[in-house]
N, C-alpha and C positions, 0 to 999 in steps of 0.2 A: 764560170762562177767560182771565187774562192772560198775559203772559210768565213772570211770576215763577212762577204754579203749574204751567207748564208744564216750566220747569227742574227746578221739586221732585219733577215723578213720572219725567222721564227720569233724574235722576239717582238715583232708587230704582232702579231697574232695574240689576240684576246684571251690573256689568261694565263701567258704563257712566262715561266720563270728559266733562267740557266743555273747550273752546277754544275761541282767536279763533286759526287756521291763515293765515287769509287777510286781515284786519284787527280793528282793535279795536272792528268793531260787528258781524260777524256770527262771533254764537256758534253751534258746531259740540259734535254729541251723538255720542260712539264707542263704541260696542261693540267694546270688542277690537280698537282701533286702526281701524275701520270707520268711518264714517260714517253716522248712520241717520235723522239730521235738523238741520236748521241753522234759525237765523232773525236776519234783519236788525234788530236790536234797533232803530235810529232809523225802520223802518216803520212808516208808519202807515197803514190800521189793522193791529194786532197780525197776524202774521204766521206759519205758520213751513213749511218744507218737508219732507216726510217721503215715504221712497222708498213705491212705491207697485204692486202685481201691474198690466201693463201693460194688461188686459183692465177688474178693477176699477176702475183710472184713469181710463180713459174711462165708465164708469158711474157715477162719483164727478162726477166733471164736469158729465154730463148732468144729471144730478137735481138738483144743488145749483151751478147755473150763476151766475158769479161767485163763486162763496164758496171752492169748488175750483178751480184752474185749471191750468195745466200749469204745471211746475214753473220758476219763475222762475231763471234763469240755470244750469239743471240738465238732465239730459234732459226733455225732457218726454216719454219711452215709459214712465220707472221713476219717476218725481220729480212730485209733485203741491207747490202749493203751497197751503194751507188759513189761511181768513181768519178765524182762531179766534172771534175775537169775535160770529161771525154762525152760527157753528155749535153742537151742542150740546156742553158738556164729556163726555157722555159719548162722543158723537162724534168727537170730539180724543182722548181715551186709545186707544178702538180704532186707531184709525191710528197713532196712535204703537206699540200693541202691535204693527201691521201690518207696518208699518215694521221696527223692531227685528227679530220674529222673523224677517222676509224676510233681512235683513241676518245674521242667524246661521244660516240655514240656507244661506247660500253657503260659511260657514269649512269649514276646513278641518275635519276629525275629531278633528283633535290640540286645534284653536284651544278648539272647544263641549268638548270636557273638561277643558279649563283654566276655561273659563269656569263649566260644572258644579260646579268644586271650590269656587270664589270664593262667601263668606258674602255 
């Protein structure tokens, strides 16, 4: 998977916007003004970070050492970062699903029925 298919499926995902918050190379994925993955577009190799269950994180790590790592300039308890190109795509979707859903199930009640309504 490269960068560009990986912008294509976060931004299918319901609710979801891109930026550059912080510079003009690392684009940033929001749910609902959240955060739920970034990636440093001039890395190389292809890159990106996606929040991560603190427990799975460290089992994402272990098994696939180097390819997961801790989350490059993010926490590294909630923030993995994954070296797309060495993993599989379908592996990459999950964690981006991972990611995402973790990230909406901290809004609020008010936020996920706003986001529910959105085509």
């Amino acid at each position: 998977m490269n960068i560009e298919e990986f912008r294509q499926y976060c931004l299918s995902k319901r609710g979801v916007t891109e930026e550059f918050p912080f510079d003009e190379h690392t684009l940033v994925f929001k749910v609902m003004g959240k955060m739920f993955a970034l990636s440093g577009l001039q890395r190389l190799p292809p890159q990106v970070n996606l929040k991560c269950d603190p427990e799975r994180a460290i089992q994402l790590r272990e098994e696939f050492d180097g390819d997961i790592i801790p989350g490059y300039h993010m926490s590294k308890v909630h923030w993995n970062t994954v070296i797309i190109q060495n993993i599989s795509p379908k592996l990459t979707l999950e964690l981006t699903d991972h990611s995402y859903d973790l990230v909406v199930s901290k809004m609020t009640k008010k936020l996920q029925a706003e986001l529910k309504k959105l085509d």
